[in-house]
C-alpha positions as CSV (number, residue, x, y, z in Angstrom):
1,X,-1.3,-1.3,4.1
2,X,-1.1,2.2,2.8
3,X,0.3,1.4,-0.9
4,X,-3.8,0.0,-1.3
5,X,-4.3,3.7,-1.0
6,X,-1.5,5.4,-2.0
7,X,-2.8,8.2,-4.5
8,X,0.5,10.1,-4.6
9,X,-0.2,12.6,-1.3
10,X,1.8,12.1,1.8
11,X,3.5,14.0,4.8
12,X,6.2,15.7,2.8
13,X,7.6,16.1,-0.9
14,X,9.9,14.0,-0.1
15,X,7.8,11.3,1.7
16,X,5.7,11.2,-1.9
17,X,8.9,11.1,-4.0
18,X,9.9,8.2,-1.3
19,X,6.3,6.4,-1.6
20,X,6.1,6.8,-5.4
21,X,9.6,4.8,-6.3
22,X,8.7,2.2,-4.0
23,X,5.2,1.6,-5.3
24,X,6.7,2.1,-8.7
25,X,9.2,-0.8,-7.6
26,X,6.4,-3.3,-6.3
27,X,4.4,-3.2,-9.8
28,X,8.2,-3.7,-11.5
29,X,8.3,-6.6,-9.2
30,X,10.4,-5.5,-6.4
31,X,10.6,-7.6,-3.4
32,X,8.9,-6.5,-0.3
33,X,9.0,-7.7,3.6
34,X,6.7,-7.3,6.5
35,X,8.8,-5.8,9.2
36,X,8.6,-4.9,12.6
37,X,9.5,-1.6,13.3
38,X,10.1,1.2,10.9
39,X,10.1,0.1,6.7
40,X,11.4,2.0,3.4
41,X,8.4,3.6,3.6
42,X,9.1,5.7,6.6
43,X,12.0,5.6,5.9
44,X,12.0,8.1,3.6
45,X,11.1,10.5,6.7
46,X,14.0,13.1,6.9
47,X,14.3,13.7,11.0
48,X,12.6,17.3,9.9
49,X,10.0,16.2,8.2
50,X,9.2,13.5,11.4
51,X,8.6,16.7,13.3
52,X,6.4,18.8,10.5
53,X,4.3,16.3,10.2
54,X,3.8,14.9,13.4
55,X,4.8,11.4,12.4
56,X,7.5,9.7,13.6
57,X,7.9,5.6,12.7
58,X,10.4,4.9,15.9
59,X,7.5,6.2,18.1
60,X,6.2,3.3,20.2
61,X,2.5,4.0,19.4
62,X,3.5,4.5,15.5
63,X,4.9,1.0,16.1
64,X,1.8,-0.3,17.5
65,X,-0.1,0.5,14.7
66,X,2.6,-0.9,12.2
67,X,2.0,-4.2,14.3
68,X,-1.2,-4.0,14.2
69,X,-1.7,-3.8,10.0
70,X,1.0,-6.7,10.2
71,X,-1.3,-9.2,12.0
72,X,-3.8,-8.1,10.1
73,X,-2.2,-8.7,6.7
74,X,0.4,-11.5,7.1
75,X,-2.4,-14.1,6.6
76,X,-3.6,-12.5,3.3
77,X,0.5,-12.4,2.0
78,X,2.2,-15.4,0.2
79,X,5.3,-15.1,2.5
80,X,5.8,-14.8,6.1
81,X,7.3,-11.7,8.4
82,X,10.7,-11.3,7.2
83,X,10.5,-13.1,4.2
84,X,10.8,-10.9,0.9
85,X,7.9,-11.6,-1.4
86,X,6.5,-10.2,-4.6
87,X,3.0,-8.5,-4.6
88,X,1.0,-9.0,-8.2
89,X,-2.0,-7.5,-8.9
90,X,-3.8,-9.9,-7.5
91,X,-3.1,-10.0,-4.7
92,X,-3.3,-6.2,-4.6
93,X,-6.6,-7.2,-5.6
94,X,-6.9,-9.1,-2.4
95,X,-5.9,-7.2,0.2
96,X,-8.5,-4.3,-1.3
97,X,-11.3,-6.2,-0.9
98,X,-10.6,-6.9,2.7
99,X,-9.4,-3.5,3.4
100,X,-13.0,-2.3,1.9
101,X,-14.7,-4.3,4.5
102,X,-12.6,-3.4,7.0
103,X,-11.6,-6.7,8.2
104,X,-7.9,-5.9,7.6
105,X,-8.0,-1.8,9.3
106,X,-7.8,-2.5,13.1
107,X,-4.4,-0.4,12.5
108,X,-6.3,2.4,10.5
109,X,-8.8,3.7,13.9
110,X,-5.9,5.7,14.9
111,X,-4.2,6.3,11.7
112,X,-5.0,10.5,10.9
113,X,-5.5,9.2,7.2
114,X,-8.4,7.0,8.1
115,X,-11.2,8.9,6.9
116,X,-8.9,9.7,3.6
117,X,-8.6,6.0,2.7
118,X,-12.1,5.0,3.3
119,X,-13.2,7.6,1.0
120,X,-10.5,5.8,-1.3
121,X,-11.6,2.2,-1.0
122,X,-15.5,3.8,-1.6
123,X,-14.5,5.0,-5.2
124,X,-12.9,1.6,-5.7
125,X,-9.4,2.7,-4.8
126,X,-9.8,4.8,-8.2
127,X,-6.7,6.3,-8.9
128,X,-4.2,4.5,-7.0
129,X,-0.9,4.5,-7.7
130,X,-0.2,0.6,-7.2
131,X,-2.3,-1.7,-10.2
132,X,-4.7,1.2,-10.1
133,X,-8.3,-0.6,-11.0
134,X,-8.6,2.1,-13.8
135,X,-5.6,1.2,-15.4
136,X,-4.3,-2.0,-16.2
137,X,-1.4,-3.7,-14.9
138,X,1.4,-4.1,-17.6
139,X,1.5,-7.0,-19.2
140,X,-2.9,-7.5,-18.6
141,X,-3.6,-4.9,-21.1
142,X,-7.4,-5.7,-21.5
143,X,-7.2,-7.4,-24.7
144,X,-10.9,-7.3,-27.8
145,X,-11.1,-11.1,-28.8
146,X,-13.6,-12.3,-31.2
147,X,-14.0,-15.7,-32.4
148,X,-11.0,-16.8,-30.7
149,X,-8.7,-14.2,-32.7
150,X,-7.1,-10.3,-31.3
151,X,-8.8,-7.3,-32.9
């Protein structure tokens, strides 16, 4: 659930560098999986940087929460736990909308980036890094037609 946020801040240097290839990745079309238990994403968590920041993805309440955003997003995914998918804009799209209704954030009450993201999904996740709504996706380059013809 964090890439609907993802602005390009995170825990570490490293955690961003981590974050911003794999979001780069999903809008190239690389394949992504729900999993239980720790992803790429915290992967990219040096042991040292688990314990500057407080945040460590083997943690059983840090697995909780992951569990949580799971149930909450599998339904809205075209593929199931385990099975590698592609995410498009639209259904980037998707999953926004629920997460600004909060129908998908049960994992978010005790995430310490909570208040962060809502702020996000009030400026219409502005900014983003992943099919950013103020930039279009490539390939849907908004596109001047008049009388059926490109100007």
């Amino acid at each position: 659930m964090c890439i609907l946020t993802y602005r390009g801040y995170g825990y570490t240097p490293a955690f961003v560098e981590n974050m911003s290839s794999i979001v780069a990745g999903i809008e190239r079309g690389r394949p992504v999986r729900l999993v239980d238990g720790p992803d790429d994403i915290c992967n990219g968590l040096t042991p040292a940087d688990r314990l500057d920041c407080n945040h460590d993805c083997g943690k059983a309440e840090t697995r909780d929460i992951d569990a949580l955003a799971v149930a909450a997003v599998k339904e809205l995914l075209p593929a199931d736990v385990g099975q590698a998918m592609t995410l498009d804009a639209a259904t980037i799209s998707t999953l926004r909308r629920h997460f600004a209704t909060h129908s998908i954030r049960d994992a978010c009450r005790r995430c310490s980036w909570a208040e962060f993201c809502t702020t996000i999904a009030a400026e219409d996740f502005r900014d983003t890094k992943l099919f950013s709504p103020s930039v279009p996706s490539p390939g849907r380059e908004k596109r001047l037609v008049r009388n059926g013809h490109d100007i």
